[in-house]
LONU-461996 format. One record per residue (C-alpha): residue number from 0; residue in one letter; x, y, z. Coordinates in Angstrom, 1 decimal. Layout:
# LONU-461996
[zanu NUM,"A",[X,Y,Z]] ...
***
This chain:
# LONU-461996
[zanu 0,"X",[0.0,0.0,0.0]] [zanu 1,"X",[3.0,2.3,0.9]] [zanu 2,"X",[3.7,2.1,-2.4]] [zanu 3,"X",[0.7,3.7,-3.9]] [zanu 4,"X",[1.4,7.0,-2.6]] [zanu 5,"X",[3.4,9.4,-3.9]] [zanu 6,"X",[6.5,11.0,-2.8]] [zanu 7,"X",[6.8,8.7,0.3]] [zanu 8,"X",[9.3,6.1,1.3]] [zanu 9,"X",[8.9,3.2,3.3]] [zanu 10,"X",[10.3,4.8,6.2]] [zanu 11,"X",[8.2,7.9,6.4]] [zanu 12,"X",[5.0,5.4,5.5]] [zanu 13,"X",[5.5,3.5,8.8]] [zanu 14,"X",[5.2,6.6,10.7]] [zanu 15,"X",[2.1,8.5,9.0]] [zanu 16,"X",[-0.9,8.1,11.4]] [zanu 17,"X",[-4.5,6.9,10.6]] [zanu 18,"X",[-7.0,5.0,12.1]] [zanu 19,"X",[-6.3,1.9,10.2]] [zanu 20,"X",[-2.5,1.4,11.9]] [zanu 21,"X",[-4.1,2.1,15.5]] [zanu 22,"X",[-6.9,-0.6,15.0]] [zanu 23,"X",[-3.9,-3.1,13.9]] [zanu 24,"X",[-2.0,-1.8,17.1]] [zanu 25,"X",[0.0,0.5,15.8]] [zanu 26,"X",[-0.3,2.9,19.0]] [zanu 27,"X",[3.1,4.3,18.5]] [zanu 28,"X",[2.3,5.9,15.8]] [zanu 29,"X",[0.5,8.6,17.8]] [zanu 30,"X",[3.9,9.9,18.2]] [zanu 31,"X",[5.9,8.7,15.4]] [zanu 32,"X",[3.4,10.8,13.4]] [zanu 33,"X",[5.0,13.9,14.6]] [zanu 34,"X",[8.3,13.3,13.5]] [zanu 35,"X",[7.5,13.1,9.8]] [zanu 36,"X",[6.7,15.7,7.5]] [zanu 37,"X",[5.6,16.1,3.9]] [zanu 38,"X",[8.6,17.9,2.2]] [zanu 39,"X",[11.4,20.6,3.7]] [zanu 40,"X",[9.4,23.0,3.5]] [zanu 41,"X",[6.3,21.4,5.9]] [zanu 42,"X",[9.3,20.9,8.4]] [zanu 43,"X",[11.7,24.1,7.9]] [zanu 44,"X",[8.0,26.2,8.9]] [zanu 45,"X",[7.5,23.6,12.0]] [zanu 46,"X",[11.2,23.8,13.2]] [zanu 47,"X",[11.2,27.7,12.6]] [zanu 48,"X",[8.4,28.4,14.6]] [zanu 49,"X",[8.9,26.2,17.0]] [zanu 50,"X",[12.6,27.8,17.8]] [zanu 51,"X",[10.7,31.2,17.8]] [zanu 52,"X",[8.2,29.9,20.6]] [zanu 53,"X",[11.2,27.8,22.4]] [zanu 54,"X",[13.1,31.6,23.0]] [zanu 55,"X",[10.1,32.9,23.9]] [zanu 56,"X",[8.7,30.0,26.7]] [zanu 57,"X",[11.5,27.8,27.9]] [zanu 58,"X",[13.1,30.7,29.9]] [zanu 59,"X",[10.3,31.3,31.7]] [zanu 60,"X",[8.9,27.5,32.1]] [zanu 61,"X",[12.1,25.9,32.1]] [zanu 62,"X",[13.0,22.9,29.4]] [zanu 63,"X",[11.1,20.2,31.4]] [zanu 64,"X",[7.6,21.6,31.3]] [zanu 65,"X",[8.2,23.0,27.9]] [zanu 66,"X",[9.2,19.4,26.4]] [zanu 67,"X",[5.8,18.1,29.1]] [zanu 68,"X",[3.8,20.3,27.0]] [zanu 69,"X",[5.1,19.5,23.3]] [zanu 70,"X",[4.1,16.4,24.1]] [zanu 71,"X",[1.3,16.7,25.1]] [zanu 72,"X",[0.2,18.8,22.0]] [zanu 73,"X",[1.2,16.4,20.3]] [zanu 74,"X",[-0.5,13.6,21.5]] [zanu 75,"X",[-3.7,16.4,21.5]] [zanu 76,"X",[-2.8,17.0,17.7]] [zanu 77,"X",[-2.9,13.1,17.0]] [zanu 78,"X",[-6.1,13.0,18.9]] [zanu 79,"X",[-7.7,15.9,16.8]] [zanu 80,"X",[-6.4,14.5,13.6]] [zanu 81,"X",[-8.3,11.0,14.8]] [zanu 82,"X",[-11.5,12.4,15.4]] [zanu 83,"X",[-11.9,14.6,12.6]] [zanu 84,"X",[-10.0,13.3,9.8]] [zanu 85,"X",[-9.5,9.2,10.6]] [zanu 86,"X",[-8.8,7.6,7.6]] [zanu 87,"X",[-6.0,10.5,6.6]] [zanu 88,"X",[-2.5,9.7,6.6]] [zanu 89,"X",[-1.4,12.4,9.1]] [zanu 90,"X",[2.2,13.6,10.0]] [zanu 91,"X",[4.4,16.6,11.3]] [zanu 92,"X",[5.1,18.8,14.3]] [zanu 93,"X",[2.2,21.5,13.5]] [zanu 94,"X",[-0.1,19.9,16.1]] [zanu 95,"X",[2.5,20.0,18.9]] [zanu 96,"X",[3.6,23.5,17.6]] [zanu 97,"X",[0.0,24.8,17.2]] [zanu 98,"X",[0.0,23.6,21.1]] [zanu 99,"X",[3.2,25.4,22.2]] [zanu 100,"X",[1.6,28.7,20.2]] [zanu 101,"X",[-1.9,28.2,22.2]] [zanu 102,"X",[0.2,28.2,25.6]] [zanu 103,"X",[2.0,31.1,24.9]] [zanu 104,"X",[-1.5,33.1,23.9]] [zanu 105,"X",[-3.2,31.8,27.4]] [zanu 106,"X",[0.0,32.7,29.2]] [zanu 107,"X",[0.3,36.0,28.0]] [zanu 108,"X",[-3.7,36.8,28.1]] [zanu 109,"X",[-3.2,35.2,32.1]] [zanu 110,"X",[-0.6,38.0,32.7]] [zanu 111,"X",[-2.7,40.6,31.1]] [zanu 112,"X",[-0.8,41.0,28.2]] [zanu 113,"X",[-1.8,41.4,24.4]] [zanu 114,"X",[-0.5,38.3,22.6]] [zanu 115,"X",[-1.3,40.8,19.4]] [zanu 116,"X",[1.1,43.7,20.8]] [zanu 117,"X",[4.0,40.8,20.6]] [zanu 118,"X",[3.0,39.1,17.3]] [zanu 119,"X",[2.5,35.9,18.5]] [zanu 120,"X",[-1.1,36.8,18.3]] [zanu 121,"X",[-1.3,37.5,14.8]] [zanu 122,"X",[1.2,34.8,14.0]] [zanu 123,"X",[-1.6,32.0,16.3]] [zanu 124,"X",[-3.9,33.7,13.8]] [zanu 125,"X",[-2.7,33.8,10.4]] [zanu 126,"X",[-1.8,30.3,11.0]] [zanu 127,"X",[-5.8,29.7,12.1]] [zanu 128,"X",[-6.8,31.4,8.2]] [zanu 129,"X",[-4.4,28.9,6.7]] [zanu 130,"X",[-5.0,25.7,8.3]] [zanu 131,"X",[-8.7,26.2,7.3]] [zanu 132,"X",[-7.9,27.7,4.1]] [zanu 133,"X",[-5.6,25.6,2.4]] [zanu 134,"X",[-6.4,21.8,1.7]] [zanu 135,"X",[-5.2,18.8,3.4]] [zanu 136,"X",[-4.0,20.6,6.3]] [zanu 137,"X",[-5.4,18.7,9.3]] [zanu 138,"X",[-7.4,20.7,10.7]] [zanu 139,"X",[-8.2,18.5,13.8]] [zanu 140,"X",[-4.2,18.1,14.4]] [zanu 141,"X",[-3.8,21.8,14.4]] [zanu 142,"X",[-6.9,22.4,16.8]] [zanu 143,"X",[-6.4,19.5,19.2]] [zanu 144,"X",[-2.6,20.1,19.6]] [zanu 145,"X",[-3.8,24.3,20.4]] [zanu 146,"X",[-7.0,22.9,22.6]] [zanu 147,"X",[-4.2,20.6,24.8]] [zanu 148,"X",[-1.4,23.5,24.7]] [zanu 149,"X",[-4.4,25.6,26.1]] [zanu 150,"X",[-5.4,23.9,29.0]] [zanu 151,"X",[-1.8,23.2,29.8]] [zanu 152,"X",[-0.6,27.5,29.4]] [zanu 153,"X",[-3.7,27.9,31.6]] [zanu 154,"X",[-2.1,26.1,34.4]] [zanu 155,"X",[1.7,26.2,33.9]] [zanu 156,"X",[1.6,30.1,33.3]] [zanu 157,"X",[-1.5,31.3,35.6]] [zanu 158,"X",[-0.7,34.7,37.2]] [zanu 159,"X",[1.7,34.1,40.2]] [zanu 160,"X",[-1.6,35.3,42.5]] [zanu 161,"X",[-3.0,32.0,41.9]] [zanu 162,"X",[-1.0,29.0,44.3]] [zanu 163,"X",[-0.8,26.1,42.1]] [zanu 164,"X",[1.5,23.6,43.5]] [zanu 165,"X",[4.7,23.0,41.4]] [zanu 166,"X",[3.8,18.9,41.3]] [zanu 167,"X",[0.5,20.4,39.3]] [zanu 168,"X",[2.3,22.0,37.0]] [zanu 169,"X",[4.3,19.0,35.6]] [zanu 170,"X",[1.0,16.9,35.9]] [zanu 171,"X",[-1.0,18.5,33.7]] [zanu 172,"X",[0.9,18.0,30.2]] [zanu 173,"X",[1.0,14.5,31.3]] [zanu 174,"X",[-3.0,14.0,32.1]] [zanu 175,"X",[-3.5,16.0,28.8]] [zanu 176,"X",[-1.4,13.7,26.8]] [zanu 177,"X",[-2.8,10.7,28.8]] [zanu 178,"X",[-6.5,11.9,27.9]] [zanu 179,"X",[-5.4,12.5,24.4]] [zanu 180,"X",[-4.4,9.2,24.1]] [zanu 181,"X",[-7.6,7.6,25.1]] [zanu 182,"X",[-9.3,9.6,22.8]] [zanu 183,"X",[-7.2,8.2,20.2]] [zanu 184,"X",[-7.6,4.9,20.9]] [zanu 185,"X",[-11.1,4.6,22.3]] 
***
């Protein structure tokens, strides 16, 4: 079958998510999927953004929580992709990445800032207008990796007048990837 599709090895083939590889067990595929893209330039935008959100959040969150919530985007991203798209073969970072952009837009709106005076705003939302304007963009990737990067910014970066313990923090990304992954399989 890997064969049939163009422009793909057999390498890249075995790490393309859709439903069809998780009902034959395939479950690691719900990462895999992440690490593969379609072409340089699908993973030069990925990588670039992601360095531009990485200088921005990993001083102030530290590398653990920021790797706890690429992950869990992710995971979030391969849930979304599941649930609206199943049969598609799905891959790249944009789901994790849309997640990492979603927790910097919660944290800054927590601190009271604009996330549209720093352009991370109108970056999170010219790259809304694109994955729902250009074709075979998974849109269900993009949302469910933002939805879990959400809920994890809401927690990890809530204003310093809210007490939530340190242990809470790190558990978050790990309940919202856990989730995600029912979802996916269920």
């Amino acid at each position: 079958m890997w064969s049939q599709i163009s422009g793909i090895d057999r390498f890249q083939y075995n790490m393309f998510l859709s439903r069809i590889f998780l009902d034959n067990g395939e479950w690691y595929r719900l990462v895999s999927a992440g690490f593969v893209h379609f072409g340089l330039f699908h993973v030069a935008m990925n990588m670039f953004l992601l360095f531009q959100l990485g200088r921005m959040l990993e001083p102030t969150i530290g590398s653990t929580k920021f790797a706890l919530i690429y992950f869990a985007s992710l995971l979030g991203g391969s849930a979304g992709a599941l649930l609206l798209s199943p049969n598609a073969f799905t891959g790249g970072a944009s789901g994790a990445v849309f997640g990492v952009m979603a927790t910097g837009v919660v944290g800054m709106r927590q601190q009271g800032a604009n996330p549209f005076k720093s352009g991370l705003g109108m970056t999170f939302a010219i790259n809304i207008v694109l994955t729902l304007a250009i074709p075979g963009i998974s849109i269900g990737g993009h949302f469910g990796g933002a939805l879990a990067g959400a809920v994890c910014g809401f927690v990890i970066l809530a204003p310093t007048r809210i007490k939530i313990p340190e242990f809470v923090q790190y558990a978050t990304p790990i309940l919202v990837g856990a989730a995600a992954i029912y979802i996916s399989l269920a």
